[in-house]
C-alpha angles and dihedrals in degrees: 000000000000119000098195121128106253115224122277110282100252105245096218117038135216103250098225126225100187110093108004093099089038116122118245130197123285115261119261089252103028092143096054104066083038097062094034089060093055095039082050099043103035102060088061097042093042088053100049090047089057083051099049087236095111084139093075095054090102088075097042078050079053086061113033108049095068082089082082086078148077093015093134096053122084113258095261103055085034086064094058093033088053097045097055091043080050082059112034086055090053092045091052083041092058105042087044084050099039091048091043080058095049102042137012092186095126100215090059091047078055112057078036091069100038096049082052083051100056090050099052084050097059111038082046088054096044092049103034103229083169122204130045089006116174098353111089094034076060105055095048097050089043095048086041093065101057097050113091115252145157138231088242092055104047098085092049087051093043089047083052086055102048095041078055090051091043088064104036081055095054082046096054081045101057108076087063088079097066097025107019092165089044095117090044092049102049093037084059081041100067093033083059091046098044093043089053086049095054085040088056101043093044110130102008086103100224115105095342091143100040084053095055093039089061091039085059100049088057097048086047090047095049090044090054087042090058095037087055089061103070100199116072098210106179093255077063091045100058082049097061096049090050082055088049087052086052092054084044092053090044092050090048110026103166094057103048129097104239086185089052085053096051097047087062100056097048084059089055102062100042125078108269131091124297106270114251123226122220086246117124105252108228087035087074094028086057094058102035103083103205098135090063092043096055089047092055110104113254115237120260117260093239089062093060096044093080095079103048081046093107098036081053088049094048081052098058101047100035088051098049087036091054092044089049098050092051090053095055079046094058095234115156101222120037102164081076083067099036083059093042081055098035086058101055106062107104133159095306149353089282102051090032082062089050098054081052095065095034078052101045089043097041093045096046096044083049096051080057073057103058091041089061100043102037098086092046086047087052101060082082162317106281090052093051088056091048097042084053082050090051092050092046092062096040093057090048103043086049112038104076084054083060133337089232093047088061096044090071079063107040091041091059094045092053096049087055095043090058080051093065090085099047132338109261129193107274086217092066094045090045098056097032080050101052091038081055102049093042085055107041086045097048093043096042101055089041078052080052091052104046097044097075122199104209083155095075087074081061101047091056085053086052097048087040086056087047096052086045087057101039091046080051101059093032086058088051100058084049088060092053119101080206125021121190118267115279091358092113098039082052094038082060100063098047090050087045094039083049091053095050096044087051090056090043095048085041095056094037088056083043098073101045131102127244096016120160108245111299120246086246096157098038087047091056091043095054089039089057098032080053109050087050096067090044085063089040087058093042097050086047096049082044094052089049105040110025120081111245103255091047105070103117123068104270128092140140134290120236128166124274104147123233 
């Protein structure tokens, strides 16, 4: 430990170029959300091509492109996630709709739609809806605005929608059927993997507590995986005990088996049955204080409204801004500029600055892109739906390897769906899309900048107090002969949930602009006093539940099907 005062936090940061358009590794499941998104778009627009209505497939889009979402959470907690997406969409749907019947002045249909973005940010960032966010809610209210439309047709479009949303959520339901534990497995799967990394890595210096930072948050994120679920079937509970062997192998990493670890977790996702440890069943139930936990009460939104307050702020202006902008410009669709600048705004001002360039790269190769495939996509109508298929996909598959890889996908895609309605010159769309882009990108980084977000200094003060709490009561169930059943094992997981949500609050203050110095010093020394008495808990779980001769991390497979 070193107790030397780390240099002043730079008030204002290099934005930095290397890496971030650097390709990462597919999801685990790249493939999923992909074909989700065409099984959940195609039925609609097939259907409305057989019709001749393709010109109503904006509001099917409306619908059916709420199967993007939800594809990391269990069934159970998918399904409610799903439904109020389903509904959010459709209430974003109908107020875009309702204002485009009531006015066609364009300013006010602009700070209509940004004041409908910087909602949709924030309530997708309180509740933690997770990828692709706002995004996609804010490019079909904001598209919906700008498409003429009567009082008298807005139930039948909405209906459309919902009917679209019905079916993507029967869609994002379906793979429950053949592999109804597949989220809790995969999410045990990468804590297993994480945690052997860390294991591996334990003692060679470089990048040791990076490594058990990101071990932790994957314990923390399978834990909250299982603990969504509310029924602890006994696929769920061997679950549970693999992701006690993981908290095992990060309190004690050099003693743990990282290829063990990892054996495990290709098991798991694969199709067999969870693999089994050789630890007594009710002697880790007993500890693990779930059941307390899934019967806690769950906070209220509004209380978790108050930290995405200044990215919602930043929302708001950079979008209206950027609309307004493109109207002095004479561009004939704004809305284009108000959802470039709606889908940069991260965590802070850097990695805002790096979803910028991913956007304006991404959006200029796509629109090389349209200008390929639009004459192909003109011979006639059931091309034009296909080629939209294609591109679906293609976002889809690509986007989690860079954000900037999936928007020539998802470009392309935009400029043919504007084309449902009536075919338009490509030249036109080319040059109103990369004025907008250029706009929407430049306005809404200078929005970034000027929004400040002091309060992110605070917020690091408020999570170190939380891990001081939660290291506190944790340290007093260690001081009990006798603690209550399942109070240390739930002591644990505060004190592990605390420590996540500290290095996530420290690196997002990290990469905003005009901070007071960071707490650099008191940060490392919660993170370490903390993770001691995680290992303190762990030993003492381990002392009290595993047979003598089964303290390390192996232990044998048997057979619980998931």
């Amino acid at each position: 430990m070193s107790s030397a005062t780390p240099a002043p936090t730079p008030r204002v940061r290099r934005l930095p170029l290397t890496g971030v358009l650097r390709l990462g590794r597919p999801s685990d499941i790249w493939f999923k959300p992909a074909l989700s998104a065409v099984a959940s778009v195609a039925p609609p627009n097939l259907t409305l091509l057989a019709l001749g209505r393709l010109d109503l497939a904006m509001y099917t889009m409306a619908g059916s492109l709420c199967a993007l979402y939800a594809h990391n959470k269990p069934y159970a907690a998918r399904a409610r996630a799903l439904l109020w997406v389903v509904l959010g969409m459709i209430a974003g749907l109908a107020v875009a709709l309702v204002t485009a019947s009531l006015t066609t002045n364009a300013v006010v249909l602009v700070t209509v739609g940004a004041a409908l973005a910087a909602v949709q940010k924030g309530l997708c960032d309180a509740t933690r809806i997770g990828p692709p966010g706002n995004v996609v809610l804010t490019f079909i209210s904001s598209a919906s605005l700008f498409a003429p439309q009567t009082l008298g047709q807005v139930p039948g479009h909405l209906a459309l929608a919902a009917a679209a949303g019905a079916w993507a959520w029967l869609v994002g339901m379906a793979p429950a059927l053949a592999r109804p534990y597949g989220p809790e497995r995969r999410a045990t799967a990468q804590a297993l993997n994480a945690t052997a990394t860390y294991a591996a890595a334990h003692g060679t210096g470089d990048g040791d507590a990076r490594a058990r930072a990101a071990a932790a948050a994957a314990v923390h994120a399978a834990w909250q995986s299982l603990l969504a679920t509310g029924t602890r079937t006994p696929p769920r509970r061997a679950l549970e005990r693999l992701l006690v062997r993981a908290e095992v192998a990060l309190a004690a990493p050099a003693d743990a088996d990282p290829e063990r670890l990892r054996t495990w977790a290709r098991e798991l996702r694969g199709r067999g049955p969870v693999p089994q440890t050789d630890v007594p069943e009710g002697a880790v139930d007993e500890l693990l204080g779930v059941d307390a936990e899934l019967a806690a009460p769950v906070s209220p939104l509004w209380t978790r409204l108050g930290p995405p307050a200044p990215l919602v702020l930043r929302t708001a202006l950079g979008c209206a801004l950027a609309g307004y902008v493109s109207l002095a410009l004479g561009v004939g669709r704004p809305y284009w500029a108000l959802v470039t600048a709606a889908s940069l705004y991260q965590a802070n001002i850097t990695l805002t600055w790096g979803r910028g360039v991913q956007r304006v790269v991404g959006n200029l190769a796509g629109v090389l892109v349209f200008a390929v495939v639009a004459p192909l996509a003109h011979a006639h109508p059931a091309a034009l739906v296909l080629c939209c298929l294609a591109f679906n996909f293609g976002a889809e598959a690509l986007i989690g390897r860079n954000y900037w890889l999936g928007s020539v996908c998802v470009t392309p895609m935009a400029l043919l769906i504007t084309e449902f309605a009536r075919t338009q010159q490509p030249g036109e769309l080319i040059a109103e899309r990369v004025v907008d882009t250029l706009v929407g990108a430049l306005v809404g980084l200078v929005a970034a900048a000027v929004v400040t977000n002091r309060r992110a200094t605070d917020r690091i003060e408020e999570a170190l107090s939380a891990v001081e709490r939660a290291r506190e009561r944790a340290a007093r169930r260690l001081a009990e002969q006798a603690p209550a059943r399942g109070s240390l094992d739930s002591a644990h997981r505060a004190l592990a949930a605390a420590l996540v949500e500290l290095r996530a609050t420290v690196d997002a203050a990290s990469g905003e602009w005009w901070q007071r110095a960071l707490p650099q010093e008191r940060v490392v020394l919660a993170e370490q006093s903390g993770h001691r008495t995680l290992a303190a808990t762990v030993r003492r779980r381990e002392s009290h539940s595993w047979p003598t001769g089964d303290r390390r991390t192996g232990g044998k497979t048997e057979g619980v099907r998931g």
